[in-house]
Structure formats: structure tokens, C-alpha cells
C-alpha positions as CSV (number, residue, x, y, z in Angstrom):
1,X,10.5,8.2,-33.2
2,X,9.6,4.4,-32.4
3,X,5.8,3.5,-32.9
4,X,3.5,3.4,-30.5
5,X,3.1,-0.4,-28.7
6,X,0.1,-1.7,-29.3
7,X,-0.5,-4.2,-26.9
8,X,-1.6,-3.4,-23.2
9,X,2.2,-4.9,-22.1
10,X,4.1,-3.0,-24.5
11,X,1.3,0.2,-23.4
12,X,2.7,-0.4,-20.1
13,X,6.3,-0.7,-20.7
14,X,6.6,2.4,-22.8
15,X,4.2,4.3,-19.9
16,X,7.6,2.9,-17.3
17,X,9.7,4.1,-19.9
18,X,8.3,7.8,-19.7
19,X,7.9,7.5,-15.8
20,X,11.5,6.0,-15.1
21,X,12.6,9.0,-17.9
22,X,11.0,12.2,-16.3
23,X,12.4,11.3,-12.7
24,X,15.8,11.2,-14.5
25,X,15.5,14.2,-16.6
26,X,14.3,15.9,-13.4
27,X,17.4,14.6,-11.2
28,X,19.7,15.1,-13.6
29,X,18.3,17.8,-16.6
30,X,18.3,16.6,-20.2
31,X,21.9,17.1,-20.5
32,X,23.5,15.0,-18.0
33,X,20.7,12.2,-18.2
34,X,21.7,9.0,-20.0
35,X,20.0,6.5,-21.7
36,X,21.5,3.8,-19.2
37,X,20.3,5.7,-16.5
38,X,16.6,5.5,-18.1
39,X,16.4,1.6,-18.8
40,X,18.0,1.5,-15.1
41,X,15.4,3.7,-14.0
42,X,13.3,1.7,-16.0
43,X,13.8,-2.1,-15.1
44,X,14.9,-2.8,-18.5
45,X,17.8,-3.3,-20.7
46,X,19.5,-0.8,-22.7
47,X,18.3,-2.8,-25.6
48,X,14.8,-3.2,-24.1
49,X,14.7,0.3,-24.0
50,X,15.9,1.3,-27.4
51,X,12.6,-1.1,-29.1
52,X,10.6,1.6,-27.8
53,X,12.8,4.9,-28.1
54,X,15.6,5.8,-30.7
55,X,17.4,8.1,-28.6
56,X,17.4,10.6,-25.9
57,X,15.4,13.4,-27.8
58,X,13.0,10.7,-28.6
59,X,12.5,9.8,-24.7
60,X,12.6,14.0,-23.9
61,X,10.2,14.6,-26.7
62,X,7.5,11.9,-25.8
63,X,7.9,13.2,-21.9
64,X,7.3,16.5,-22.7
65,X,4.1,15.9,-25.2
66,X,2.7,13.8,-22.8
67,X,3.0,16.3,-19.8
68,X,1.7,19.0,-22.2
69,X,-1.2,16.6,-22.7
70,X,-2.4,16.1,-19.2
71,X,-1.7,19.8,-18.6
72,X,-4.1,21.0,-21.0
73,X,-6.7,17.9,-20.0
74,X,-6.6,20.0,-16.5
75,X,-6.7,23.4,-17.3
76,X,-10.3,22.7,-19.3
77,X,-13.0,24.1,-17.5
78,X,-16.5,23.0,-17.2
79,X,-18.4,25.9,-17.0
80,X,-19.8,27.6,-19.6
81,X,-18.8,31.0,-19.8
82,X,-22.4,32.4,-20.4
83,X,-23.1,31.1,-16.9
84,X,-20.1,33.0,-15.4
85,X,-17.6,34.5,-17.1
86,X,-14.7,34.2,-14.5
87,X,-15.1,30.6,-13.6
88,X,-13.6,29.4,-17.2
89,X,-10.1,30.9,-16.6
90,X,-10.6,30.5,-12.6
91,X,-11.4,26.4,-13.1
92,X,-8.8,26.2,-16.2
93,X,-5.8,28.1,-14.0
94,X,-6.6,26.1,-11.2
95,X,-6.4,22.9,-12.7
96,X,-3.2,23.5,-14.2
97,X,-1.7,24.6,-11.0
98,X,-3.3,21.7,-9.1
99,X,-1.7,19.4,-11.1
100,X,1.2,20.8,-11.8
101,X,2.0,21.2,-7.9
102,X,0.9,17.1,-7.8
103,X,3.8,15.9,-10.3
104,X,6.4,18.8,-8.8
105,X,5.5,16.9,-5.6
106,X,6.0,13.5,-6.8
107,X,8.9,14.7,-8.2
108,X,10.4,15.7,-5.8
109,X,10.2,12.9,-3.1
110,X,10.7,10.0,-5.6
């Protein structure tokens, strides 16, 4: 796994990387998508792309963390469950879901 950039640019870039990368893994699935297609995707060379990723798994693997990230920032609730017990897993389930239907939406039309 390439290191993390640690300038806002390089922040940036890698963030287009992972963008450019989940539309093609989504149009294509993990098998059929390409590095090429990525840093096409992407606006950047193939060697651009490869200062910031090693390979495909590398890409796949960052994607997925990431989306596992802002899945469980959603699916936090705010309410204690002393106060209620059934808004916890109400507000958690419907954050997840929210935001899940978001990105399947933007998925789908980009």
C-alpha cells in the first residue's frame, strides 16, 4: 500500500483517485476493471496513478475502507439509550440506509 499524501494537493488527488475508482469498480466489478481505466477515470496518467496506488487490490482495498468508514460515521446515533431505547438502532439503521441509498444513487447516474 502507497503512503498516505500529505499535502492538501496530493489529499486531493488520491480522494479523485478513489472517486474515479469506485465508479469503475461499480461499472465494471473488480474483475473487469483496469488500472488504465482508473487514471482515465481519474484525469491522470497511469504512472500518476501508480505514485499513489501499487495495484488494483491497493485501489479496491482503500475504496472499500473508506466506504466502511463513512458507513459506520452514519449509522452512530445520538441518543442515548437511557433516554429511549429504540432510537439508538432506529437513528443508527437509518443513517446507514440514508446514505447508502445517496452513493447507490450517485452511482448510478454518474
Amino acid at each position: 500500500m502507497a503512503t498516505e499524501p500529505t499535502t492538501p494537493k496530493g489529499q486531493r488527488t488520491r480522494q479523485r483517485i478513489l472517486d474515479a475508482a469506485s465508479k469503475v469498480f461499480t461499472r465494471d466489478g473488480y474483475v473487469d476493471a483496469r488500472m488504465s481505466d482508473v487514471a482515465v477515470q481519474a484525469g491522470l496518467s497511469l504512472g500518476g496513478l501508480y505514485r499513489y496506488f501499487a495495484n488494483k487490490e491497493d485501489v479496491f482495498g482503500s475504496v472499500i475502507r473508506d466506504l466502511h468508514e463513512e458507513l459506520f460515521r452514519r449509522s452512530r446515533s445520538s441518543t442515548p439509550i437511557a433516554e429511549n431505547p429504540e432510537a439508538p438502532p432506529y437513528e443508527a439503521n437509518l443513517g446507514y440506509l440514508q446514505h447508502y441509498h445517496a452513493r447507490s444513487q450517485t452511482s448510478s447516474t454518474s
